[in-house]
N, C-alpha and C positions, 0 to 999 in steps of 0.2 A: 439476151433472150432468156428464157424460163425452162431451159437444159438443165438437166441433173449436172452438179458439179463440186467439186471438194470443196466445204467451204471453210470462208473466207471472213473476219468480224469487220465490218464496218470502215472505215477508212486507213484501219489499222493495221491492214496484210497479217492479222495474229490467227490464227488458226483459233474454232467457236469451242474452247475447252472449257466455257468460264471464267476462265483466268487472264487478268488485266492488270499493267499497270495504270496508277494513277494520273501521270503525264500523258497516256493514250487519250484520255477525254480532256484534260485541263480542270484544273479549281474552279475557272472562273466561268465553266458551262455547267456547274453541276448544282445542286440542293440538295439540304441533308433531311433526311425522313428517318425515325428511328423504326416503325413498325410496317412493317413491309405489306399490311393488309391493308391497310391507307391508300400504298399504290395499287396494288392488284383492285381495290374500289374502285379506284379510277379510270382505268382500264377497262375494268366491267360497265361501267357507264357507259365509255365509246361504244363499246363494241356491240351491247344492248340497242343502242338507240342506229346500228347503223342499217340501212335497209340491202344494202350487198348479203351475201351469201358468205357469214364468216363464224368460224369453230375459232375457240383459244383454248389452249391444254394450257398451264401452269408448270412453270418447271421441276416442281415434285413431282408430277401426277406420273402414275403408270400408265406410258403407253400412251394416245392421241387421247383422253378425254375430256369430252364436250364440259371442261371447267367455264366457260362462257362462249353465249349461242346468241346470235341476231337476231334481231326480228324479220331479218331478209331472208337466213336459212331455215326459218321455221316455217314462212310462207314457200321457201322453193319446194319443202316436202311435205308442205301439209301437217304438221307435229306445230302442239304447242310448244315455247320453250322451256317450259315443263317437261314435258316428256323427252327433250332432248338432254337436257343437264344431266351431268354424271353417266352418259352413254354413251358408247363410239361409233363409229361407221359399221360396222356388225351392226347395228337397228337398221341400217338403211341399204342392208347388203341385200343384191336379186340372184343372190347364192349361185353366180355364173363360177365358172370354173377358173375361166381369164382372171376374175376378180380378186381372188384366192391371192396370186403371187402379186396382185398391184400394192392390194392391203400390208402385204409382208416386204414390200419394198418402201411404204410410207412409214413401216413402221422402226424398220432398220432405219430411215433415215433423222426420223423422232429421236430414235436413242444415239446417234452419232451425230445431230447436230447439222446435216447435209441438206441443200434446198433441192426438194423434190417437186416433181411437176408430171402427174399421169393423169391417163383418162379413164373411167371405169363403170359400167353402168349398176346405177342408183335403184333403187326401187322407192318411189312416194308412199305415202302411209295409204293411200286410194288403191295401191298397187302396181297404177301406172312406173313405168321405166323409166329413166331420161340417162342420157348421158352427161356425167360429170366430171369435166377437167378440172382437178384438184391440186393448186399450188400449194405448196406446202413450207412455213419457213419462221425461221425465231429470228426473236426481235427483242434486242436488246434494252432495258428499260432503265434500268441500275446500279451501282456496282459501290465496292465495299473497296476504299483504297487502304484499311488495314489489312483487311483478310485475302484482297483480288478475287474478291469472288462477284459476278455478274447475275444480277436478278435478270430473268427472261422472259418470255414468253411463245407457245409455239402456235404460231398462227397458221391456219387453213381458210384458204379462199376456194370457195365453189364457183364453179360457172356451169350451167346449162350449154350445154355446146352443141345442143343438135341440130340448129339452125344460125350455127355459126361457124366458117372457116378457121381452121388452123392459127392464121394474122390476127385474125379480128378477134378470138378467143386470149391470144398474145396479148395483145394491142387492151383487151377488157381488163387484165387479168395485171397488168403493169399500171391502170391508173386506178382499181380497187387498191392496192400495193399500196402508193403514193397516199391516196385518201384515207385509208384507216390508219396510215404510219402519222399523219398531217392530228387525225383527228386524235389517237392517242397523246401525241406530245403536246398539244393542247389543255388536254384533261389534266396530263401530270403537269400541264404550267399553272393553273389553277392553284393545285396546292403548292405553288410558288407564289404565287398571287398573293396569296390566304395569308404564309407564314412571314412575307412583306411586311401587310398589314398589322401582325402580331406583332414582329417586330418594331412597328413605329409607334407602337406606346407605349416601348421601352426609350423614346428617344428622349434627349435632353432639352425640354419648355424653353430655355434664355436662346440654344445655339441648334433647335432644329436635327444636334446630329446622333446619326444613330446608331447605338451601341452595337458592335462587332459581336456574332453570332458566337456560340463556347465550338470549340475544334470540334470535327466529324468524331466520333469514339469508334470501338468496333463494331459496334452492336447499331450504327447506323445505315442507310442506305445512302447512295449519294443520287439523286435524279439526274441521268442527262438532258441537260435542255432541248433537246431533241432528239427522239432514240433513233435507232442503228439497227437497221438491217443485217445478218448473217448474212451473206452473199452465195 
């Protein structure tokens, strides 16, 4: 279930510090990317085109912000996603009182890495209310097997829950999970795709084969072939 709880990285029982070894993902699930704004494009593709209700903070940013906004949470509150980028849930605060320590428990869990999951009401830019159960949780993308360090991302799922059950808000909020992780690791297989194909006109004309890539450096990313959930 979607309980607040200590987390956990990905298949790997390591606690979400950033820090990885190399043997946790394997060589042979990974791709090397030297500039890390290459993937974070990529990612901003998905997450642009997906119609769910989804925020991604970047793992420098200060704090939850809206570093890329959907076209689904721009319609859940009526904001272009213009006027959503580069701002945080304070835009869409109905200055409840409740609200005050929900914000300050999503954002403790922002800066420790923890999957957080509360409910809080919203205010639409019309001014209408709604209540918003807000899963909250990083998603691993990349990582650096000279330095161990883990490129992220912190993802936020919205759901409208005011005509939805407790289960069925669960139940919504577990298969937006699954589809924007599905549709990310796609994006980034792409520029796996791409650097294939770059690769095979270095091959050799007589024997079809194809020249071995030069070793990861530090200054590279490694892509998981499918990213990893913080648990």
């Amino acid at each position: 279930s979607f309980a607040r709880r200590t987390t956990r990285c990905g298949s790997t029982g390591r606690s979400c510090d950033g820090s990885f070894a190399a043997e946790d993902f394997g060589y042979g699930c990974i791709h090397p990317v030297r500039d890390e704004n290459v993937i974070l494009q990529a990612v901003r593709d998905a997450v642009t085109a997906s119609s769910d209700a989804v925020s991604v903070s970047i793992s420098d940013s200060e704090g939850s912000i809206f570093d890329m906004v959907s076209l689904g949470l721009a319609e859940m509150f009526g904001y272009t996603r213009e006027e959503l980028l580069g701002r945080d849930m304070r835009l869409l605060s109905s200055d409840c009182i409740e609200g005050l320590s929900v914000r300050t428990k999503l954002d403790l869990a922002a800066q420790t890495g923890a999957t957080c999951t509360e409910t809080l009401i919203l205010r639409r830019k019309t001014g209408e209310l709604v209540a918003d159960t807000v899963h909250q949780r990083r998603l691993n993308l990349a990582f650096n097997p000279h330095t161990s360090k883990t490129l992220w991302i912190l993802v936020t799922i919205h759901v409208d829950s005011y005509d939805r059950c407790a289960d069925e808000a669960t139940r919504h909020l577990e298969k937006v999970s699954d589809q924007l992780r599905d549709m990310i690791s796609n994006s980034l297989g792409a520029l796996e795709i791409s650097k294939e194909s770059e690769r095979s006109l270095t091959s050799c004309g007589a024997c079809a084969e194809t020249i071995d890539p030069p070793r990861i450096s530090e200054f590279q990313w490694s892509i998981l072939s499918a990213c990893t959930w913080c648990n």
